[in-house]
C-alpha positions as a printed Julia matrix, in Angstrom:
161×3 Matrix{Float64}:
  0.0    0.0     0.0
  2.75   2.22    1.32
  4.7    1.47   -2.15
  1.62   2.16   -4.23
  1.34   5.18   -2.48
  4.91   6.47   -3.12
  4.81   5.19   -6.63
  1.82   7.24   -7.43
  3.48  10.52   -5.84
  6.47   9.86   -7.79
  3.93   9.2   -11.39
  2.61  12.41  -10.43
  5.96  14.66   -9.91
  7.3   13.48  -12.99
  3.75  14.51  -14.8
  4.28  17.9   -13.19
  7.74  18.27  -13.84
  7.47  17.5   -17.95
  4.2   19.64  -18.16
  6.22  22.8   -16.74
  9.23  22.41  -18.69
  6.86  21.96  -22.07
  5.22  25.05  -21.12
  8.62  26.37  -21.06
 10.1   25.35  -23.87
  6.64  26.67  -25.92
  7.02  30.09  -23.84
  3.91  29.29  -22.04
  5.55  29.6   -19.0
  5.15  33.39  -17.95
  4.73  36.74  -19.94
  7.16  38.71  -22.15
  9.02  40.88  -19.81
  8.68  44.15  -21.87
 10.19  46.09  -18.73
 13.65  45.36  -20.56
 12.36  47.48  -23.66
 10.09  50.17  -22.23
 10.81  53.81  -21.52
 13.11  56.55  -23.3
 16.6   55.83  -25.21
 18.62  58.12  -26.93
 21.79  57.65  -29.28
 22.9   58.23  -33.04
 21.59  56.36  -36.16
 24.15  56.49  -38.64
 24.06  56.36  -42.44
 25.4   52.99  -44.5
 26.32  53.16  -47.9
 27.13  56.18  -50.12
 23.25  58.11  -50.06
 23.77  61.5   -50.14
 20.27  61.91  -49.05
 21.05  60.21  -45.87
 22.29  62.54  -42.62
 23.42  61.47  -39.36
 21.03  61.82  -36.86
 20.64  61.88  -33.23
 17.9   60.2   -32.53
 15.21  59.66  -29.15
 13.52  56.47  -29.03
 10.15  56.08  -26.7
  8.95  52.0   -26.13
  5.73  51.57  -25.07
  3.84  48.25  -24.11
  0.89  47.31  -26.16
 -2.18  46.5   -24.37
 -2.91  43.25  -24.68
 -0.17  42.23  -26.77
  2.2   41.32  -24.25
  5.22  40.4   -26.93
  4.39  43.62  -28.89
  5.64  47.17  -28.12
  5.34  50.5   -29.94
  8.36  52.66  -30.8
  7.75  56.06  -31.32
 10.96  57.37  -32.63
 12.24  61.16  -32.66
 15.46  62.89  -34.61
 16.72  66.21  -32.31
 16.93  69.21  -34.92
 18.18  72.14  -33.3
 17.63  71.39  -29.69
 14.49  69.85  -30.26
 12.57  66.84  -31.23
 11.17  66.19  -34.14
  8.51  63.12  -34.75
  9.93  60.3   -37.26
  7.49  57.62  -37.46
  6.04  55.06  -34.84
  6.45  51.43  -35.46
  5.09  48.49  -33.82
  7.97  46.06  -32.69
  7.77  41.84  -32.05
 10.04  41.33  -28.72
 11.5   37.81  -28.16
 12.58  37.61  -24.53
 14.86  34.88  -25.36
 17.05  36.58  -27.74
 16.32  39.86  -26.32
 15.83  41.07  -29.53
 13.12  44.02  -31.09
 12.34  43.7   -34.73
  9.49  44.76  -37.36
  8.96  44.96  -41.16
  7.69  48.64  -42.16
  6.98  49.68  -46.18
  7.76  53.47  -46.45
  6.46  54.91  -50.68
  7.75  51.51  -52.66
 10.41  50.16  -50.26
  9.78  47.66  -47.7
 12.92  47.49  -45.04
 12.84  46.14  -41.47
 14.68  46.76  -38.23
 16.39  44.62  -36.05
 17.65  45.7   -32.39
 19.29  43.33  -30.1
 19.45  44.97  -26.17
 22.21  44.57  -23.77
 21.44  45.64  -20.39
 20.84  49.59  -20.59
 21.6   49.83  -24.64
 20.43  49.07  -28.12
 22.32  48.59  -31.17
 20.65  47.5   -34.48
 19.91  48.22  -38.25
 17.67  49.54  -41.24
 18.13  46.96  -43.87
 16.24  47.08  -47.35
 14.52  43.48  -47.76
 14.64  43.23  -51.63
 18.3   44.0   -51.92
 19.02  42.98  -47.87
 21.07  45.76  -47.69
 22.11  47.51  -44.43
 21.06  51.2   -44.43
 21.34  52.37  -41.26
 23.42  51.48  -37.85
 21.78  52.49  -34.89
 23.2   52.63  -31.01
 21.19  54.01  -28.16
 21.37  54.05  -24.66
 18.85  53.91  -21.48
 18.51  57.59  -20.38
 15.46  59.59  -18.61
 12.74  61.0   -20.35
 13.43  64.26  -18.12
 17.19  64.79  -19.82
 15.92  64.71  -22.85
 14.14  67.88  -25.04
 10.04  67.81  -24.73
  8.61  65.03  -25.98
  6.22  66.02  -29.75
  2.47  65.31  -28.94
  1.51  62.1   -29.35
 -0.91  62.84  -32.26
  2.33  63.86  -34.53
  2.74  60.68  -34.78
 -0.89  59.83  -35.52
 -1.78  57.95  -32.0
């Protein structure tokens, strides 16, 4: 009885045990943790390739979680002209915890590019690539800093939110 007893137990830790780590491995498991992403980051976004049309820029990044969408966050992305900041475009962005990487296809008048931006602890660094040619058009490198050091924020219906 005893053995039956402790055989069952032991049936039903290894049930419990396999069930967890297949939620796991499925990323079941537990939400994103879009805390990583979220807030205000500033840096440059630099120019690839011979464009003349293409400047340097300094550039203010604001990531914002989607309700509801809890691998999903919203970029709305600045350039600083003259002390201030001027709205680029906003972008939704697929997070995947595990390779703590942002990334999103976008289609701007006939080209369709995409960005990909891998964080490490308090910065980003990624690219603007062009998906019919996969060119690289654009390096980008940012850094954690406080929406407070940075120059006002546009309204939020610049970028048509």
């Amino acid at each position: 009885m005893l053995q039956n007893r402790l055989n069952h137990a032991l049936i039903l830790a290894l049930f419990i045990i396999c069930l967890a780590t297949s939620s796991q491995a499925q990323g079941l498991a537990r939400p994103m943790n879009v805390s990583l992403v979220v807030g205000t980051w500033s840096g440059e976004s630099i120019c690839v390739g011979k464009r003349p049309e293409c400047k340097k820029e300094t550039v203010v990044y604001r990531f914002e979680p989607v309700s509801g969408k809890s691998t999903v966050v919203t970029l709305l992305a600045d350039k600083i002209i003259k002390g201030k900041r001027v709205p680029m475009y906003k972008l939704d962005f697929q997070y995947d915890e595990a390779k703590r990487m942002l990334s999103c296809e976008f289609t701007q008048g006939h080209t369709q590019g995409a960005w990909e931006y891998r964080i490490t602890g308090d910065k980003i660094e990624g690219r603007g690539i062009v998906l019919s040619s996969k060119s690289v058009t654009r390096r980008v490198k940012v850094k954690r800093v406080r929406e407070d050091q940075m120059p006002a924020a546009p309204d939020r219906e610049a970028y048509g939110l």
